[in-house]
C-alpha positions as CSV (number, residue, x, y, z in Angstrom):
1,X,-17.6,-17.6,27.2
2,X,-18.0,-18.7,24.0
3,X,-21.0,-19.6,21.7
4,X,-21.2,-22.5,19.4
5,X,-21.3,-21.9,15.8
6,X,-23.3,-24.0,13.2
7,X,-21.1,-26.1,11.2
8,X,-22.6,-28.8,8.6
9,X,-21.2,-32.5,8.9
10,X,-19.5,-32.1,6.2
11,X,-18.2,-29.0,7.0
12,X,-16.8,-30.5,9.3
13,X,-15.1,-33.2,8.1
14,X,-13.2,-30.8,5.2
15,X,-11.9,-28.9,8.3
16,X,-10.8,-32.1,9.8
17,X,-9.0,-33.2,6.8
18,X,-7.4,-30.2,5.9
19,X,-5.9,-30.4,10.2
20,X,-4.6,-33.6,9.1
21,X,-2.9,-32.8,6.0
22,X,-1.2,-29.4,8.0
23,X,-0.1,-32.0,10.9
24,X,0.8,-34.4,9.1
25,X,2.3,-33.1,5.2
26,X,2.7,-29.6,6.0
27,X,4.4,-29.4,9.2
28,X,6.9,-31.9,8.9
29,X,7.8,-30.5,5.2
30,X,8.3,-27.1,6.7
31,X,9.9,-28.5,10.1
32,X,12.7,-30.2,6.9
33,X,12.8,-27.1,4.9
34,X,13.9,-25.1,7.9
35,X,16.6,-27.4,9.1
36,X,17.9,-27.6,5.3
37,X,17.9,-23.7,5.3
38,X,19.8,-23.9,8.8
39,X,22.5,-25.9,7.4
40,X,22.9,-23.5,4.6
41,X,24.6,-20.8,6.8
42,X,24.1,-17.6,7.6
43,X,20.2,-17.0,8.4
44,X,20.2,-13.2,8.3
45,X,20.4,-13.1,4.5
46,X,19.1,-16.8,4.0
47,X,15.9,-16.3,2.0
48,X,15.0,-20.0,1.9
49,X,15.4,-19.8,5.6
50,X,12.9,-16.6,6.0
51,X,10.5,-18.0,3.8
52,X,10.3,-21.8,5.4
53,X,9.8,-19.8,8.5
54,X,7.1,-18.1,7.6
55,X,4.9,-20.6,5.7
56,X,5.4,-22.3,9.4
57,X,3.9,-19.5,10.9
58,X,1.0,-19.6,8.3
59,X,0.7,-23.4,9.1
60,X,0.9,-23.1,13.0
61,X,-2.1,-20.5,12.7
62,X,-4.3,-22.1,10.8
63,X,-3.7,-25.2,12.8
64,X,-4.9,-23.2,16.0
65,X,-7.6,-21.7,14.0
66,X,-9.2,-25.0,12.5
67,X,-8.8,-26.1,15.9
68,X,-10.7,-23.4,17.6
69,X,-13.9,-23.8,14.7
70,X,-13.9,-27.3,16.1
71,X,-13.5,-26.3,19.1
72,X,-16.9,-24.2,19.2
73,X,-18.8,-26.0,16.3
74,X,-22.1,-27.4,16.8
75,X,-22.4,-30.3,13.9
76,X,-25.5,-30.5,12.3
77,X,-26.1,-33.5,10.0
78,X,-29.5,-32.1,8.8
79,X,-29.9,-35.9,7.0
80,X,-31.0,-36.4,10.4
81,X,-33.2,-33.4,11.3
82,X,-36.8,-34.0,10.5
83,X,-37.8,-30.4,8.9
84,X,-41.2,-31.2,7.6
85,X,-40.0,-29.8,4.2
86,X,-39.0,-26.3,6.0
87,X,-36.0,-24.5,5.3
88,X,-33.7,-25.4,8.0
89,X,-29.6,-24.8,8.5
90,X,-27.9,-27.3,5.8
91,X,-31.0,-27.6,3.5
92,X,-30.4,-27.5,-0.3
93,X,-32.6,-24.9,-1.8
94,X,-33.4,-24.4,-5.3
95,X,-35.0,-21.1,-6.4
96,X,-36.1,-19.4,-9.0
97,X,-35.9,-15.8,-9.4
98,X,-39.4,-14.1,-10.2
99,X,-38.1,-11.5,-12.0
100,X,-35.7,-13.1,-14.4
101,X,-37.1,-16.4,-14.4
102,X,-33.1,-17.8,-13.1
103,X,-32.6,-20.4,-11.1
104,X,-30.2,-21.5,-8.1
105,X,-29.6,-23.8,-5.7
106,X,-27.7,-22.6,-2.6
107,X,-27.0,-24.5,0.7
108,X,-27.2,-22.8,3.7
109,X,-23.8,-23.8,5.8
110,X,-22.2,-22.0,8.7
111,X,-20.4,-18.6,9.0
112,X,-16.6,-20.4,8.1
113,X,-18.0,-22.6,5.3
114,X,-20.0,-20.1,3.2
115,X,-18.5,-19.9,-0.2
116,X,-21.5,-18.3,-3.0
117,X,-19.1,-19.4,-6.0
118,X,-20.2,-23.1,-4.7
119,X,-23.9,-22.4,-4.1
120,X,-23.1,-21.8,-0.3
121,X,-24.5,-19.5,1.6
122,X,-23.9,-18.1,5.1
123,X,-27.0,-18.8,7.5
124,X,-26.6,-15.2,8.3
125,X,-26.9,-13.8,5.1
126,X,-29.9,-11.7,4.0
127,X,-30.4,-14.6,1.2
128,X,-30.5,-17.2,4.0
129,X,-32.5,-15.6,6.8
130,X,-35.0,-15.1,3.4
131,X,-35.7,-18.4,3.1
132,X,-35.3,-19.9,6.5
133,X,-38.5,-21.4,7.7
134,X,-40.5,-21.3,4.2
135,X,-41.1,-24.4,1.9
136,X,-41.9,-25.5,-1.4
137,X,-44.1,-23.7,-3.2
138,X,-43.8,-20.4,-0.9
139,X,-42.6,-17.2,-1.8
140,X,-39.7,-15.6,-0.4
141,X,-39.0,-11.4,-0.4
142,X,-34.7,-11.2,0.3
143,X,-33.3,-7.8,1.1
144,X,-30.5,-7.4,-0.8
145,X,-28.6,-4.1,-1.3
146,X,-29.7,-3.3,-4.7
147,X,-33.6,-4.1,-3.3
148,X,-35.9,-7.0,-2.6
149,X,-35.4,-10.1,-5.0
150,X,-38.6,-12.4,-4.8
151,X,-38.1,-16.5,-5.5
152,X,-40.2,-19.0,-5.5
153,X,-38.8,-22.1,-3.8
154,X,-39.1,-24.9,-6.5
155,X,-37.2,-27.9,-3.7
156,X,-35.9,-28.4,-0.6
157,X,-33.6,-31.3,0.2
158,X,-31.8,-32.9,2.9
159,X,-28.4,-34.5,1.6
């Protein structure tokens, strides 16, 4: 039995094009390089051959495993979730740091779409869990493993 894991709409829809692209670009590409390495001869030493087959196996499993987070995703659209200004799942938070006076914006997306280079962050992460439920204005405390960061949440959007 398995649970459903958040997933923002658009989340969702870069998983859906990226299944397209493999079923439609990739696999048929590979599916040619392999019968072109075939016709070459002798597959034992036929490194085009070895190496068509194995970006196939790459494609074929990411395939399944797109397919599976779609599978067990529940979409948000939080354009449509009326948070009273609350931090919710797929909010756009800006902060500032208390301490250093920096700011960031983060979003908080699902587990498979959490990428802190891009200002997204995990809804499980200590950052995340932080800030879940508070608003403008408040003060959050975030365990993190060097210590407790406070920020003060400066805006909270839905987009």
């Amino acid at each position: 039995m398995s649970t459903k894991s958040p997933m923002t709409a658009l989340g969702a829809q870069r998983l859906r094009e990226e299944l397209h692209r493999l079923k439609t670009v990739d696999r048929p590409r590979i599916t040619t390089a392999i019968a072109e390495a075939r016709a070459l001869g002798d597959l034992k030493e036929n490194a085009e051959y070895h190496a068509a087959r194995e970006q196939q196996s790459f494609a074929e499993g990411r395939i399944l495993d797109i397919e599976s987070k779609l599978a067990n995703a529940e979409i948000i659209d939080v354009t449509k979730v009326n948070a009273h200004g609350r931090v919710v799942f797929g909010a756009t938070v800006k902060l500032l740091n208390v301490s250093n006076n920096e700011e960031a914006t983060y979003r908080i997306v699902g587990e498979d779409e959490a990428d802190i280079k891009a200002g997204l962050v995990s809804v499980n992460s200590p950052v995340a869990r932080g800030l879940i439920g508070k608003q403008a204005g408040d003060e959050a405390r975030v365990q993190v493993p060097s210590g407790v960061v406070k920020y003060e949440i400066l805006s909270v959007d839905y987009v």
